[in-house]
C-alpha positions in Angstrom: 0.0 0.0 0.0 2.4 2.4 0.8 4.4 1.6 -2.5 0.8 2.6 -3.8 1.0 6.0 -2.1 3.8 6.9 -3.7 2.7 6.3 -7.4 -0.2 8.3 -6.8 1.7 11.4 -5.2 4.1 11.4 -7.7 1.3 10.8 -10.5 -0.5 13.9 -8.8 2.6 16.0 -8.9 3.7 15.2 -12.1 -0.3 16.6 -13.1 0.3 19.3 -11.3 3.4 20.1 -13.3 2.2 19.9 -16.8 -0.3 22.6 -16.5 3.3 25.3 -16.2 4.8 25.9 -19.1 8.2 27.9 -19.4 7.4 31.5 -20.0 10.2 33.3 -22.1 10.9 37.0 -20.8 11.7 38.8 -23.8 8.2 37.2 -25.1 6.6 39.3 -21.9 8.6 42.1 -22.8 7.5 42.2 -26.5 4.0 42.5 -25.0 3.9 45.1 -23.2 5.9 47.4 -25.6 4.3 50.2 -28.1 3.0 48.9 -31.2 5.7 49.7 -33.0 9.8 48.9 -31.7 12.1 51.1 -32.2 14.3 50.0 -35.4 17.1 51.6 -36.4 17.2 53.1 -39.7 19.8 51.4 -42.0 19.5 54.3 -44.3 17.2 56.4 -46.1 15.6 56.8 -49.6 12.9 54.3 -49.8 10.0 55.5 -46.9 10.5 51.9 -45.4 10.7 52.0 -41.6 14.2 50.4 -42.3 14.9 53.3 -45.0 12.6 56.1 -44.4 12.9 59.5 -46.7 14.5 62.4 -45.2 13.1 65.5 -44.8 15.0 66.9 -48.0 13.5 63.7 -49.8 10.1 64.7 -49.1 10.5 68.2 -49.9 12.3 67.0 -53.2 8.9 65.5 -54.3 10.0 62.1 -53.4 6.4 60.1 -53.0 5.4 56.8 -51.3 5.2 53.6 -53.7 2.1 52.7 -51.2 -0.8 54.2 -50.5 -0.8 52.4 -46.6 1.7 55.6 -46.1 5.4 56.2 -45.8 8.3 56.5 -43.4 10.0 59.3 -42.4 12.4 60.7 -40.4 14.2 64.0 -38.6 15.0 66.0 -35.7 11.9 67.7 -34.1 12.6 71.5 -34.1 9.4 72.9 -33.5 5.4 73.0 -34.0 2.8 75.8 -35.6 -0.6 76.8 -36.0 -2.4 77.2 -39.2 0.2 78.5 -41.6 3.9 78.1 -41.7 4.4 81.7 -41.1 3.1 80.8 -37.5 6.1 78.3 -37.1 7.3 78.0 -33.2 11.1 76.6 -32.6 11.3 76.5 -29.1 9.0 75.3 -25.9 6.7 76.0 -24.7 4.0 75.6 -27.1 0.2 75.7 -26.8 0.0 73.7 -29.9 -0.2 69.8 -29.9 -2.0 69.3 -33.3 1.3 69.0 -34.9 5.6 69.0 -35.0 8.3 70.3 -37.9 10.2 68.1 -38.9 14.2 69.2 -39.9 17.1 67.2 -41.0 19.7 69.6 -38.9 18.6 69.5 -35.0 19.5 73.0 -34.7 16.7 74.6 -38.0 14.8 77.4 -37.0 14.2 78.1 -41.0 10.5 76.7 -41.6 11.5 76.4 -45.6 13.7 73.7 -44.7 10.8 71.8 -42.3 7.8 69.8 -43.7 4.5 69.5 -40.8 3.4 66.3 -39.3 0.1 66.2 -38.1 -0.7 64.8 -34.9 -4.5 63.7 -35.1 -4.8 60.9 -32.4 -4.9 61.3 -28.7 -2.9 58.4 -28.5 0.0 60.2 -30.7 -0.4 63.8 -29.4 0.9 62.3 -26.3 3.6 60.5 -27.4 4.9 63.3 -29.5 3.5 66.1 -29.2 6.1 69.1 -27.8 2.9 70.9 -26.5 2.6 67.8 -24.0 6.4 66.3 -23.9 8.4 69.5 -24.6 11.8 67.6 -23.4 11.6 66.2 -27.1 12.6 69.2 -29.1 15.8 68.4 -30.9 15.0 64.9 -30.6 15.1 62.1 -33.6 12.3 61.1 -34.2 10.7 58.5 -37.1 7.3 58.2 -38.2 5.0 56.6 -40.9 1.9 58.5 -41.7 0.2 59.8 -44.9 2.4 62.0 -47.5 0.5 64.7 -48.6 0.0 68.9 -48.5 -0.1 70.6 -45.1 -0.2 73.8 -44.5 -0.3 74.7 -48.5 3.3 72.5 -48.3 4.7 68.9 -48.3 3.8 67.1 -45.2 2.9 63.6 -43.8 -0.8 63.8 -42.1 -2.4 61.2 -40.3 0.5 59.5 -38.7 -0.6 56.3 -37.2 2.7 55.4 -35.5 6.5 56.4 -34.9 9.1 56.3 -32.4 11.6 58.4 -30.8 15.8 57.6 -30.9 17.1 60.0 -28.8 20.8 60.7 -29.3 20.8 59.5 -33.1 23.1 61.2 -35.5 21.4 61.0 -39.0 24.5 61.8 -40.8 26.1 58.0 -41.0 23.1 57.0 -42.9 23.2 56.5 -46.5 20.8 56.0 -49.7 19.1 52.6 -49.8 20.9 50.8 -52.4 19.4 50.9 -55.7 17.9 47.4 -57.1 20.8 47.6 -59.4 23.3 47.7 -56.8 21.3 45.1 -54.5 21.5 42.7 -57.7 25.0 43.2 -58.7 26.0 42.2 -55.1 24.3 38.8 -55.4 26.4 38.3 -58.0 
């Protein structure tokens, strides 16, 4: 009997160990980030999260290949308020509808700035320098809609993005051209 015993303890806690199950911490982790991780950039060109277009790029005309919207990237200078010629570059600012964009940290010229339009709750709080005016001069990338803004180039409805403090643009390059990519399979 008592042989008995034993079988059925070690029956019950072998049971009772089958309903665990190993629980991988960076799995946990990946929950409970933001939607989107932080990548970064391996250059520009393309409006890819891995190569979004540059602030020069959009100005330059360059247009997304999908209409599900396009990368981009740049050092947030400032914000403004119905025109350009109400352009804000320092904080605070009573305006959380939208940030300029700049590929130099330091532009306080609104010519060389496209608008990004902050239309979410969600995204006014993330980026917004009305609510999180620490950010200004910060790196910042974000996918939303390229379109006109303000009568100029801009990316509206921005549906996510992330921030990469410290990040010096300058070592990127241009995405490699498909010729390029080809050739070097060769």
């Amino acid at each position: 009997m008592n042989g008995h015993m034993r079988c059925l303890w070690l029956l019950l806690l072998g049971l009772a160990f089958v309903g665990c199950e190993r629980t991988d911490l960076d799995e946990v982790t990946t929950k409970e980030k933001t939607k989107t991780q932080a990548a970064i950039p391996l250059g520009h060109g393309r409006g890819t999260q891995e190569f979004p277009y540059t602030v020069a790029e959009m100005q330059e005309g360059a247009k997304p290949q999908s209409l599900n919207g396009c990368w981009v990237m740049g050092y947030v200078v400032g914000s403004t308020y119905l025109s350009f010629d109400n352009a804000m570059f320092e904080v605070p600012t009573p305006y959380d509808t939208n940030i300029l964009l700049a590929g130099d940290s330091l532009c306080t010229d609104v010519t060389k700035c496209i608008a990004v339009e902050l239309n979410k709750t969600e995204i006014k709080k993330q980026f917004s320098l009305n609510r999180c005016p620490e950010h200004l001069r910060h790196f910042i990338v974000v996918c939303g809609v390229w379109g006109l803004y303000f009568k100029h180039t801009g990316l509206r409805q921005v549906s996510q993005g992330y921030w990469l403090p410290d990040f010096d643009a300058s070592t990127l390059t241009p995405a490699p051209t498909e010729w390029e990519e080809w050739n070097e399979e060769f």
